[in-house]
N, C-alpha and C positions, 0 to 999 in steps of 0.2 A: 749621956743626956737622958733627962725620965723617958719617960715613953709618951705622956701629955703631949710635951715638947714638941716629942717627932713626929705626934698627928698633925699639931698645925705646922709643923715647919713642910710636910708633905700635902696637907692643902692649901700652902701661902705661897707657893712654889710660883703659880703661874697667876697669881693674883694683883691685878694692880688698884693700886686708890685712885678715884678720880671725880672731879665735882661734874657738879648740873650747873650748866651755866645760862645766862637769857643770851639768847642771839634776835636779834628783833621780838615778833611776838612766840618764838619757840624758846623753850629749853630742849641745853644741845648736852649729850656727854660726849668727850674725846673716848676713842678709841686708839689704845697704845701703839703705837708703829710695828711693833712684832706683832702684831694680827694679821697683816697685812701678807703674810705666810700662808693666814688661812683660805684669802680671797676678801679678805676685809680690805680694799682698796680704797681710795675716792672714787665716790661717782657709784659705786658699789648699792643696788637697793634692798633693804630688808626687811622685815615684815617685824615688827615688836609687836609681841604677845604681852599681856599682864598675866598674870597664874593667880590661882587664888590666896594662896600667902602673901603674895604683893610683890613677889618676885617679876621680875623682867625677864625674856628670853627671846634675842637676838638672833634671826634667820635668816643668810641671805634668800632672798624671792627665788634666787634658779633651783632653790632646794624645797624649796615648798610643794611640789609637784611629788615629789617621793617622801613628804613627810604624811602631807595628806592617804597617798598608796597607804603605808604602813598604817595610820588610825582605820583606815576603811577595811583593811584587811582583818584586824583584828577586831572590829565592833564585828563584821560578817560573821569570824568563826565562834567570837561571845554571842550572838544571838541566832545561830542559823536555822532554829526551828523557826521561833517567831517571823524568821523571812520566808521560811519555806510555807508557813500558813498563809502569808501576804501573797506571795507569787501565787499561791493556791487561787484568793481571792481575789487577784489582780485577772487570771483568767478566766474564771468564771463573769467576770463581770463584762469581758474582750467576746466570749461565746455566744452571750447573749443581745449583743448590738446586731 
């Protein structure tokens, strides 16, 4: 097999096709039954994000609480001076009340 091949055949693995349909006033997509492994259940709620490419990403809500953790931690240790001159600012300003 070329190697092409093997890339998509190695990212089409776990790929399914499937339309957007009207369900009253929503568009709905189905969700394949083998998600349902992940905790993709019915009745299951999740938070859809758009990204800026126009991509979709699907969360269930009980994982939303440690996905937020992980961005917060990481904007903290990307900017911790500019927090540390804010904290600076933030008490000087508590001192003088």
């Amino acid at each position: 097999m070329p190697v092409e091949l093997a890339y998509i055949r190695v990212y089409t693995v776990c790929m399914k096709v499937v339309k957007v349909r009207r369900v009253g006033n929503s568009n709905v997509v189905s969700l394949p039954r083998e998600l349902e492994a992940s905790g993709y259940v019915p009745g299951t709620s999740v938070l859809v994000e758009e990204l800026p490419d126009g991509e979709l990403r699907i969360l269930p809500t009980d994982r939303v609480r440690e996905r937020v953790r992980v961005i917060a931690a990481r904007a903290v240790s990307e900017r911790a001076e500019a927090l540390e001159i804010l904290a600076g600012y933030d008490a000087d300003q508590d001192a003088s009340r």
